[in-house]
LONUKE-328715 format. One record per atom (N, C-alpha, C, CB): x, y, z. Coordinates in steps of 0.1 Angstrom, whole numbers, plus 5000, padded with zeros to 4 digits. Atoms other than C-alpha are relative to their C-alpha. Glycine has a CB too. Layout:
% residues N
XYZ...
//
This chain:
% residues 244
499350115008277753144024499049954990500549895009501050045010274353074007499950034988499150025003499949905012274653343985501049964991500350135004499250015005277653303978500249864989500750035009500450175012277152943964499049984988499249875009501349965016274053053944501050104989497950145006499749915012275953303928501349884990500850175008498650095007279153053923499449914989500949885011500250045009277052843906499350034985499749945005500549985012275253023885501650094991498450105002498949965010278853193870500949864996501250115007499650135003279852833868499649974988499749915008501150025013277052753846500450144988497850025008500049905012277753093825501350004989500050155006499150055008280952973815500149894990500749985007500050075007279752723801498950004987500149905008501149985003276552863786500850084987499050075009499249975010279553003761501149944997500450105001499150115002282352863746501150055005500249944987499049964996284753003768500949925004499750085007499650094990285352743795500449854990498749995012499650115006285252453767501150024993499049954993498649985007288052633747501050015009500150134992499449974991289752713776500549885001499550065011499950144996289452333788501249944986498149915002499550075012290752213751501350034998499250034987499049944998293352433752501149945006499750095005499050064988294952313784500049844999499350035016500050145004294151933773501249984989498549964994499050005005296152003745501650024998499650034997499049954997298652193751500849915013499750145002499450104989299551973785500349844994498749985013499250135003299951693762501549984988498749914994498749965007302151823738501250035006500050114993499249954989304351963767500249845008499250135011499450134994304451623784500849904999499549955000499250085011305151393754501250034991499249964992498849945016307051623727501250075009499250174986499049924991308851863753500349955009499750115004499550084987308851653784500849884997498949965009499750155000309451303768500049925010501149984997500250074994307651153790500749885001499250014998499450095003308550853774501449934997499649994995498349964996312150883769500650015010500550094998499749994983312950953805499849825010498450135007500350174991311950573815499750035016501749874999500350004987310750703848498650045000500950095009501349994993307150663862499650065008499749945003499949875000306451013867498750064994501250054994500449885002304651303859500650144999499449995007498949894999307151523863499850124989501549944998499649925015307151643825498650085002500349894983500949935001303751723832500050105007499149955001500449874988303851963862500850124997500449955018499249875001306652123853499950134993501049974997500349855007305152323826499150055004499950024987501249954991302352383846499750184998500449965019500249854993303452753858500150044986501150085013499449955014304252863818498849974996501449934992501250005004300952733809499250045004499649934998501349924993298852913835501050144997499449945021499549885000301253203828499150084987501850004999501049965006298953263799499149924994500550074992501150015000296053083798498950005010500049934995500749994987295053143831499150185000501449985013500349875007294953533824498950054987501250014994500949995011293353493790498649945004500549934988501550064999290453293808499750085012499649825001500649904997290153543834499750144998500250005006499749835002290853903821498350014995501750054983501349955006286853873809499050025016499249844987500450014989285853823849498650155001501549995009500349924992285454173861499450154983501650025013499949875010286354383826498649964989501850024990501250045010283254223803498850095009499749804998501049934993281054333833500050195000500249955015499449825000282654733832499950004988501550055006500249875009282354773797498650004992501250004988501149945001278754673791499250085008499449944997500749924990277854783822499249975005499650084997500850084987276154533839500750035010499949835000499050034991278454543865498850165012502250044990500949934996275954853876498649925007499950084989501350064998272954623875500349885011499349954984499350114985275154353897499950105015502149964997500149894986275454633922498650045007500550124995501250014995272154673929499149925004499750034995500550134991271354353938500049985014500549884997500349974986270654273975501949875001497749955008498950064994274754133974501250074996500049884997498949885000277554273984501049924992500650065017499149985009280654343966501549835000500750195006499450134998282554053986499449864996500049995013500950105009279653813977500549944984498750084997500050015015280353883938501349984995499550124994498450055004284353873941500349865004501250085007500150134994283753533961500049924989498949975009500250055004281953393938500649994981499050005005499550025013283453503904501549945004500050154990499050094993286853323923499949924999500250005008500050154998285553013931499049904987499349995016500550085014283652953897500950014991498850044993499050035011286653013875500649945007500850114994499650134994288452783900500249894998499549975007500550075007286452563898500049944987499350035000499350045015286952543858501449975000500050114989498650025000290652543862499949865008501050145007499850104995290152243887499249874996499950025009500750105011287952063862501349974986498050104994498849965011290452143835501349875001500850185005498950114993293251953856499249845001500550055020500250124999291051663864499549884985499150015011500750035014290051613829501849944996499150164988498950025007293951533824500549865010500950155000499850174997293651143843500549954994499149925000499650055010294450993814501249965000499850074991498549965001297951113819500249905013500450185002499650074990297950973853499649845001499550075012500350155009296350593842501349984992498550014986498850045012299150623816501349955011500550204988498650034991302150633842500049875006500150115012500250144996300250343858500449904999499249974999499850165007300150133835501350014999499349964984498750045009303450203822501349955013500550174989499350014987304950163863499850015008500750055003500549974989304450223895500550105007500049925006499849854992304350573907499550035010499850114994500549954987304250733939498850104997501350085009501249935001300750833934499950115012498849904999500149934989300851023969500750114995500649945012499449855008303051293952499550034989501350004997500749935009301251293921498850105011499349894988501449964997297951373941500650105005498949915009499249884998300551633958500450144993500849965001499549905014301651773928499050044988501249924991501350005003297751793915499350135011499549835003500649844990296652013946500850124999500149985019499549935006299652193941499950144989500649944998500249905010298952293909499050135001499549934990501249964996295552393918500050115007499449925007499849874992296552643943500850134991500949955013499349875009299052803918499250044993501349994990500649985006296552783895498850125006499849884997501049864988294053033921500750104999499749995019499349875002297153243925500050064990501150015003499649965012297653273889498750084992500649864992501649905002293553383887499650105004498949965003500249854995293653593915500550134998500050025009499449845009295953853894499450034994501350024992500949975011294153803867498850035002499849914992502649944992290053853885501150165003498649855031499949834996292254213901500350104988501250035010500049935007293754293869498950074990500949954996501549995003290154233852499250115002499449925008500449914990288954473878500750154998500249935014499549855002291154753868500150094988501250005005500349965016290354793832498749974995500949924991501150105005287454743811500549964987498450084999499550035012289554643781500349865006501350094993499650125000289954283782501849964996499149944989498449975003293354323762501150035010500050114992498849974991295354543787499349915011500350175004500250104989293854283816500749934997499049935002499050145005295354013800501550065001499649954981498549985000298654203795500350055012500650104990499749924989298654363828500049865009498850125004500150094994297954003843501749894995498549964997498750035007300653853823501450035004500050054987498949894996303054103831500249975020499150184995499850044979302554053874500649864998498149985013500150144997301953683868501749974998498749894989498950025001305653673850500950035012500250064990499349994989307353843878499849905016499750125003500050124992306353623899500649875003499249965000499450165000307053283886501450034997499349884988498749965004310653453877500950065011499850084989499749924991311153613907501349935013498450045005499650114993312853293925501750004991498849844999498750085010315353243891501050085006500150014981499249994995318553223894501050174992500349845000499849855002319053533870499550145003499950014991500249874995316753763885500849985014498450055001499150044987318453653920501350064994500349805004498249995002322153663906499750194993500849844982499749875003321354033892499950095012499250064990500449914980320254173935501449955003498249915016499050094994323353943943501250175004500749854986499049895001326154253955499850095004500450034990500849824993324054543960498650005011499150114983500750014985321554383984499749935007499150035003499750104991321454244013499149845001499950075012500450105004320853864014498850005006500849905001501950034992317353884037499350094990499550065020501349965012315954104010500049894989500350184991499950125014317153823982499449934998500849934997501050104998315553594002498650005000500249965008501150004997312553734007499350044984499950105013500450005012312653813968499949894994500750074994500350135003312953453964499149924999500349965004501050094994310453323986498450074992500250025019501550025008307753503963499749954986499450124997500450105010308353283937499149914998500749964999501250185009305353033918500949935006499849944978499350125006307952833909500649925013501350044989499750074990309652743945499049955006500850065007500650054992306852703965499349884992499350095007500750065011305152503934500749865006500350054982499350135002308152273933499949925011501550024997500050074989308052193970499249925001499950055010501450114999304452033969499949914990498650064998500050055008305351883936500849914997500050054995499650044995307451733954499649855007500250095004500750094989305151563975500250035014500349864998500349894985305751824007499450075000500850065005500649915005302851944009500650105015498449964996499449894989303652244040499350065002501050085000500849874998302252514056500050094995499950045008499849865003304152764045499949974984501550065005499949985019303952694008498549984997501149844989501350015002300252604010499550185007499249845008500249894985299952914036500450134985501749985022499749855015301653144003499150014991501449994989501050035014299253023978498950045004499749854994501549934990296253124002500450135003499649925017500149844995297753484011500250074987501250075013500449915009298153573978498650004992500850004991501250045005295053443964499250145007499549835006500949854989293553683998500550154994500750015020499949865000295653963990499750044983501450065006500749955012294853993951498850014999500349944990501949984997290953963958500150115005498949915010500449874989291154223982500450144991501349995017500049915008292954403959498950084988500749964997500950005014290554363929498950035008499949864989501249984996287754433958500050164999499749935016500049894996289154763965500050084989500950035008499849925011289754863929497950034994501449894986501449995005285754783924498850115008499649835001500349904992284954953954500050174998500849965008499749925003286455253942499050124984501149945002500849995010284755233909498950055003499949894993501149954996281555213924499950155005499749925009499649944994282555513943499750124988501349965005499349885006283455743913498550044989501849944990
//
């Protein structure tokens, strides 16, 4: 675990040693406020909320979450450090750990940089802060799932480009996977426990539940096994590399 923390921090620090993580950050500052006020109407709504904000949450990590990981794994594979990483006295789990929990990390700096928003509601009423802070961890977790496609897709290209579209591309099925048009087209030809179980891998439901202010097992318990099983994935694709 020691390692693993030296390494987290120093990819922490490298994000920022470029302007990756600050554009990234500006990005999501921005864009979360345009979406709040212009598209949510916050203000218009006369309810002391957050709502407008969370909701575009999954649509905004659907591509900038991607675009700030697709450099993870594929920057390392096409100069070819990714060789000289390997040879260090740490293993392969070590180096997917920590490139995980330092882009994280940014994404959960990213969110907290967006207070402002929550002060604002304050002042303007009195909101069940207990479900914001709900609908704050929430995010956070989609926000991991929405990385850990992106760190495997990373991992399976050294083009940055097809990462990004290859991450894009899963991440979409996912948060779409719940609606009520991909649902209503299975509707007829198969049976309702597969529909459901096509449902239940939706972002967007388990999102809503905690955004809710329920947080659960099973909706926190989904956001943690995919997180596990896309690492594992992106371990085995690196694994392999090494390999070849």
């Amino acid at each position: 675990m020691s390692m693993i923390s030296i390494l987290t921090k120093r990819e922490f620090l490298s994000f920022f040693a470029t302007p990756v993580a600050y554009v990234f950050i500006a990005i999501f500052l921005v864009m979360s406020g345009i979406m709040t006020f212009n598209l949510g109407g916050l203000y218009e709504r006369g309810q002391a909320d957050l709502m407008p904000f969370f909701n575009f949450h999954p649509w905004l990590y659907l591509f900038l979450v991607p675009a700030f990981a697709m450099r993870t794994w594929s920057e390392e594979r096409r100069s070819g450090s990714i060789e000289l990483l390997m040879t260090l006295p740490i293993t392969t789990v070590q180096a997917m750990a920590a490139k995980f929990l330092s882009a994280w990390l940014v994404l959960g700096l990213a969110l907290v940089l967006t207070f402002p928003l929550w002060l604002t509601v304050n002042y303007l009423g009195a909101p069940d802060n207990g479900v914001i802070v709900a609908a704050y961890f929430g995010s956070w977790l989609m926000a991991g799932a929405f990385l850990a496609v992106g760190i495997c897709m990373s991992a399976l290209s050294k083009s940055q480009v097809v990462a990004f579209i290859l991450a894009v591309t899963v991440s979409f099925l996912f948060v779409l996977s719940g609606s009520d048009a991909v649902l209503g087209a299975f509707q007829g030809w198969l049976p309702s426990v597969v529909i459901d179980v096509i449902a239940s891998l939706s972002f967007l439901q388990h999102f809503d539940a905690i955004a809710k202010g329920v947080i659960s097992l099973k909706d926190v318990g989904y956001f943690v096994v995919v997180i596990v099983c896309w690492l594992a994935a992106g371990l085995v694709i690196i694994e392999n590399k090494k390999a070849d």
